[in-house]
N, C-alpha and C positions, 0 to 999 in steps of 0.2 A: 818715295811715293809722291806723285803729285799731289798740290794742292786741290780744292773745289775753288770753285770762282766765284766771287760775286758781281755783276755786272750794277754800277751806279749810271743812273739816267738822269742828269741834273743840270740844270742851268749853268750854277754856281761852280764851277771846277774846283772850289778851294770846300766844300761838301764832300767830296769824296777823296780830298787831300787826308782829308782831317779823320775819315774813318780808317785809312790803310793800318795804319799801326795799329789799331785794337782788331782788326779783323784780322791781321795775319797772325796775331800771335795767336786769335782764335781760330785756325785755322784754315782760312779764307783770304784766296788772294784776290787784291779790288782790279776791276776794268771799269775805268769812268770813259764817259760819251756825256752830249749837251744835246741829245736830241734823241725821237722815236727815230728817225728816220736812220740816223747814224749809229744807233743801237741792232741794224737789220742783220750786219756783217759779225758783228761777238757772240750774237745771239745763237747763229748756226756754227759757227766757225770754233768757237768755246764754250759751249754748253754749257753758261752759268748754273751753278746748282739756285742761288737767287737773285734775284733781280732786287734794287730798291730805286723807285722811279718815280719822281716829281710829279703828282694827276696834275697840277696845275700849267703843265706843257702843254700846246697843242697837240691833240689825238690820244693825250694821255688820261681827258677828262670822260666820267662817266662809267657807268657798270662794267662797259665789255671792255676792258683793260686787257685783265689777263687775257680774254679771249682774243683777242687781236694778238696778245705776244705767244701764245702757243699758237697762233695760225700764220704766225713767224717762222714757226721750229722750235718751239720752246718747250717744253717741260717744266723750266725753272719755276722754284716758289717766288710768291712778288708781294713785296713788301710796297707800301706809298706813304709817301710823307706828303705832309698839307701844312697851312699852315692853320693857326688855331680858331681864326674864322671861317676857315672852308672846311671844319668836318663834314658837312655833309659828302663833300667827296669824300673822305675817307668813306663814310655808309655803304656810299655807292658802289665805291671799288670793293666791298668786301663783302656786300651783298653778290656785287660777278665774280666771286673766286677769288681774292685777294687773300693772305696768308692775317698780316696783323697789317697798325697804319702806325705812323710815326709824325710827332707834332713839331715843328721849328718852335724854338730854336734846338737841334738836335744836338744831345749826349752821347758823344762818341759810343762810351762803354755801355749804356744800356741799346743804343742803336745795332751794336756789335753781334752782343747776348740775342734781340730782336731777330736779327738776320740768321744768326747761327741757329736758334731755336726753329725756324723755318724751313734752313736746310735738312734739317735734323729729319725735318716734317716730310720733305720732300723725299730723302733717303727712305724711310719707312714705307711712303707711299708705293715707290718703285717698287721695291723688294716683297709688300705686299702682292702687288701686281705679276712681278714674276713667278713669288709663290702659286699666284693664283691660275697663271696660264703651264706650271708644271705640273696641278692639279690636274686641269681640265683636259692636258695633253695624253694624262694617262686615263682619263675618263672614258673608254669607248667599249662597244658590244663585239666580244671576241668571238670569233665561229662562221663557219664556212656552209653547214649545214641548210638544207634546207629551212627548217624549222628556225635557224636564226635570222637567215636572211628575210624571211618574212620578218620576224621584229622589228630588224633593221630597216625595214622601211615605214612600218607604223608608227617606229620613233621618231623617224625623221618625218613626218608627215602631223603626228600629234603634237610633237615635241614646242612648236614655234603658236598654239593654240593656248585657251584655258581652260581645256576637256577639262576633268576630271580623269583619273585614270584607274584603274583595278586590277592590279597585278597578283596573281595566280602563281602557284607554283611550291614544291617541295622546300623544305630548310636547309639552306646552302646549297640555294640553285643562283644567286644573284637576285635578289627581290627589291634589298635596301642598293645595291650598284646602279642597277636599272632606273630607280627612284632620283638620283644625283645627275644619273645620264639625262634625263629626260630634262632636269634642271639648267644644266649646263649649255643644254639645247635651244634653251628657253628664251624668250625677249626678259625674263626674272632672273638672269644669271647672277648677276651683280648684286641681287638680293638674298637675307639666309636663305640656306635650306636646314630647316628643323625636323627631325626625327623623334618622335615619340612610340613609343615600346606600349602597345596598349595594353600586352602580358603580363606587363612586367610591375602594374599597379594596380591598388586596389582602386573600387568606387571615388574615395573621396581624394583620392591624391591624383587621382585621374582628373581629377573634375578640375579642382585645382592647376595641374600642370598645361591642362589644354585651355580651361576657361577663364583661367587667373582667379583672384580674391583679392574683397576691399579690407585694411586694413579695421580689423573687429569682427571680420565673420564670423570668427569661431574662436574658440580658446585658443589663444598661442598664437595667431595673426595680427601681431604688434603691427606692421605694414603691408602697404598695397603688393600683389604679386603681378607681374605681366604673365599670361597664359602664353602656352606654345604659337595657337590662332594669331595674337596680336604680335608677338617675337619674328613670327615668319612673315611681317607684314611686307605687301608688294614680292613675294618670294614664294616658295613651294616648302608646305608641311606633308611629312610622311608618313601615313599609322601604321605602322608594324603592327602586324598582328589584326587586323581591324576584326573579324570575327569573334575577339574577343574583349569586346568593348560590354559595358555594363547600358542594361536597359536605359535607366537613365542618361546617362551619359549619350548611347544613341540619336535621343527624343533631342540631346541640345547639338550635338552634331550635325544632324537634319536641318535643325535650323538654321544654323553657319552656312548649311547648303544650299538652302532656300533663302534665304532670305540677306545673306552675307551681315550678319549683326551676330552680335553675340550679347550677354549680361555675365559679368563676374560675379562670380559668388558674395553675398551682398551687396552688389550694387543696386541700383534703381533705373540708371539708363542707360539704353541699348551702345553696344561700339562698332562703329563702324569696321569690317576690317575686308583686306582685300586681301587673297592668298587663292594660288593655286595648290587643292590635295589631292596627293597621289597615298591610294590607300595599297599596302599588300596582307596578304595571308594564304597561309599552307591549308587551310580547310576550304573545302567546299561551302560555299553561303550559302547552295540551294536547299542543301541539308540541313543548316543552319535554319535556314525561315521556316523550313518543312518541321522542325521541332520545335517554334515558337522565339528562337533565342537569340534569333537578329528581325530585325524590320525588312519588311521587303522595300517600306520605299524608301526605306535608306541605302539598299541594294544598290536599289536603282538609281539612286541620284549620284552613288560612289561607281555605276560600272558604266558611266558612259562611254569609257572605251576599254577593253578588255586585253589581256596581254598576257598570253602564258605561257613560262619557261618551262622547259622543256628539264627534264632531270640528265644527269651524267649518261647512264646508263642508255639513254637515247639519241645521246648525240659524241657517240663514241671517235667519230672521224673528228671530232675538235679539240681533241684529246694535245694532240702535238700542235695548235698554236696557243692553248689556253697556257699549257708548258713555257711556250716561250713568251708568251704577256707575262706570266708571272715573271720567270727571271728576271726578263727585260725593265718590272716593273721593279722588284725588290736588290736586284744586283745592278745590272747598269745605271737604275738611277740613283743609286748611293754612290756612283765612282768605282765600280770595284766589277770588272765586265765579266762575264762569266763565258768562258770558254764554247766554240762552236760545238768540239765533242761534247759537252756535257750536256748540251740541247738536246743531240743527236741520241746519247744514250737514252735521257730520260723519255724522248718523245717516243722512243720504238725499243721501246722491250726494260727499261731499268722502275717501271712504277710501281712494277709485283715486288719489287727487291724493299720499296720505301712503306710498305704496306698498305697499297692503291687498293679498291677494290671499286669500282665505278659501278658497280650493278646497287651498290648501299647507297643510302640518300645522304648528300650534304655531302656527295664528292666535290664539287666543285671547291667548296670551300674549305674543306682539307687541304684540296689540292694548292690553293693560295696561301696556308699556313704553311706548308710544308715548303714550298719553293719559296719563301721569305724566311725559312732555317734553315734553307741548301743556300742559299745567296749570301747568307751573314755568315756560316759556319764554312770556313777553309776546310779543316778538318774533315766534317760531317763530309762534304762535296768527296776529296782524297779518298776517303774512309768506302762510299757507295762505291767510286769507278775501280778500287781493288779490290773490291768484293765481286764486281761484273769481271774483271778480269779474270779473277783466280775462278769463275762460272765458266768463261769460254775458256781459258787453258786446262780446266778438267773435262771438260765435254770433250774438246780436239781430243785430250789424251785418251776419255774413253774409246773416243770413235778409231784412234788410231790401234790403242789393245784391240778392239771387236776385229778391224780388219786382217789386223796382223794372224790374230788366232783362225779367221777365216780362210785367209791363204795357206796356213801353215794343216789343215786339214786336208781344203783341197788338195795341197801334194801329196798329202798321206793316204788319201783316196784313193789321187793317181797311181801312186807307187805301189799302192796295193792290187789295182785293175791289172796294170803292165805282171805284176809278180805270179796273179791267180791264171793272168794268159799264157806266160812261159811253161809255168808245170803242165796247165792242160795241153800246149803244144807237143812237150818231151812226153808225154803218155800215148800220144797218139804215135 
């Protein structure tokens, strides 16, 4: 396996002499240069995992360091050493993105430990980032339907704004997918997206989880808590459920909405917070206000744009790609690709076998359990297609008995027509 590289940028050549031995054996092999300039060619050529580079070079003084060396090609973490009267470069450099700084006269082995602890940082980074763009790649709105396709464009048209959103629709139609779609869409991407369950808690642990509390609010509040509102800060929070939010609870949501401030449960002064919420629920809210038990102007201030999914049982033609998103999503992306036939069967005729019934609510999300235990389960997958075969090899077999016995009448019919016209012949 190859090494990672570290690329030294330093006046002194006998500098990056002196780190090779403790960087290799920490796993880093050194490339030294005596200049930015002559650092241009390793930088793209050998994509050091770090960089460690003298601010006190030319071009190498002041905040936009790294930025100048990822607008090189870089990626790499970057370490700067100064010397003990020019901290302030160091400040500088790691005010623009610098990893750590390092002081002359430099210690090999903790110089080493510095630069490995950065790649380290770097490694994670990536890998975050990859994570994050095989997230996003499986985040999209499946269905061909009329009824989708209109979605599909309100998302993309909502999605890059700060509406507000209010999503409608049955349980296990997609309500919380939509809520991440819409995120992912978002100029907020990069920022959480937080979900809260507004069902799923009472009054005061509600209050709690969306509004936070200052450490003494109440018994058993030894510390301060961040609420969901401040945790999704610069990001998108999602009420599940919002129809069933507690009146109170309402009256201070309103005002998150109006007012973008909130107060933690014994606090005394306001917090600023910025978040886009996207609210959903399976009830009707006009029913809701029409019986006193939600606010109309909280309605209103949650439905500035409105969005609603559509149940299984109405968008039955999406039936064979939401099939193969699932696969796609739960078998090829683990590594493990799941056969053309096995699309084939389940898209057109094998989902009565798995116990489908798409006229029931919360097919869809059946439907995503179940094709994420046909993806993992060998077995299970084997087990359905000789159950669909030994279906069509009794069906032939019936159809081929019916015929058989069909023909073998009509000859006896015949045989009997020709038999009853001889006799009546020889009488005559």
């Amino acid at each position: 396996m190859s090494l990672e590289r570290a690329l030294v940028i330093d006046a002194d050549p006998a500098a990056g002499a002196a780190l090779r031995a403790p960087l290799l054996a920490a796993g880093l092999e050194t490339v030294e240069v005596q200049g930015l300039e002559a650092a241009t060619g390793p930088l793209t050529s050998l994509r050091p995992a770090v960089v460690l580079v003298d601010v006190t070079l030319p071009g190498c003084e002041g905040p936009a360091l790294a930025t100048r060396l990822h607008a090189l090609g870089s990626d790499a973490a970057v370490v700067v050493v100064v010397t003990p009267d020019r901290l302030d470069l160091a400040v500088a450099a790691l005010r623009g993105g610098a990893e750590a700084f390092l002081a002359r006269p430099l210690d090999p082995g903790h110089a080493a430990l510095v630069l490995l602890r950065a790649a380290e940082k770097r490694r994670l980074r990536l890998e975050g980032d990859r994570l994050r763009e095989q997230v996003r790649g499986r985040l999209t709105l499946v269905g061909a339907g009329a009824e989708m396709i209109s979605t599909h464009e309100v998302v993309r048209r909502v999605a890059p704004t700060k509406a507000t959103v209010l999503v409608q629709g049955e349980a296990g139609t997609g309500k919380d997918h939509l809520a991440q779609v819409l995120h992912e869409l978002s100029p907020r991407r990069d920022a959480p997206f937080i979900r809260v369950s507004c069902a799923a808690l009472g009054e005061a642990l509600l209050d709690s989880e969306l509004f936070g509390h200052e450490a003494g609010a109440f018994e058993g509040a030894e510390h301060r808590r961040i609420g969901a509102f401040e945790r999704a800060a610069g990001g998108t929070l999602y009420l599940d459920e919002v129809g069933r939010l507690p009146p109170q609870v309402q009256v201070k949501v309103l005002r998150v909405l109006q007012e973008a401030t909130l107060e933690r449960l014994g606090g005394r002064e306001p917090v600023a917070v910025d978040v886009r919420v996207v609210a959903g629920t399976q009830y009707g809210l006009a029913e809701e206000i029409h019986a006193g038990r939600f606010r109309d102007d909280l309605y209103y201030r949650l439905n500035v744009v409105s969005l609603q999914l559509p149940p299984l049982r109405e968008r039955k033609a999406d039936i064979p790609a939401l099939v193969s998103h699932f696969l796609d999503h739960h078998g090829r992306g683990e590594g493990r690709p799941v056969a053309k036939e096995l699309e084939r069967y389940l898209a057109h005729g094998l989902l009565h076998l798995l116990g489908f019934d798409h006229e029931r609510p919360g097919e869809a999300r059946r439907m995503a359990l179940k094709e994420a235990e046909l993806a993992r389960d060998e077995g299970l997958v084997g087990a359905v297609l000789r159950e669909r075969r030994r279906e069509a090899d009794k069906e032939r077999w019936t159809r081929s008995r019916t015929s058989t016995s069909t023909r073998s009448r009509s000859g006896s019919t015949a045989r009997g027509t020709r038999a009853r016209s001889s006799r009546a012949g020889s009488r005559r």
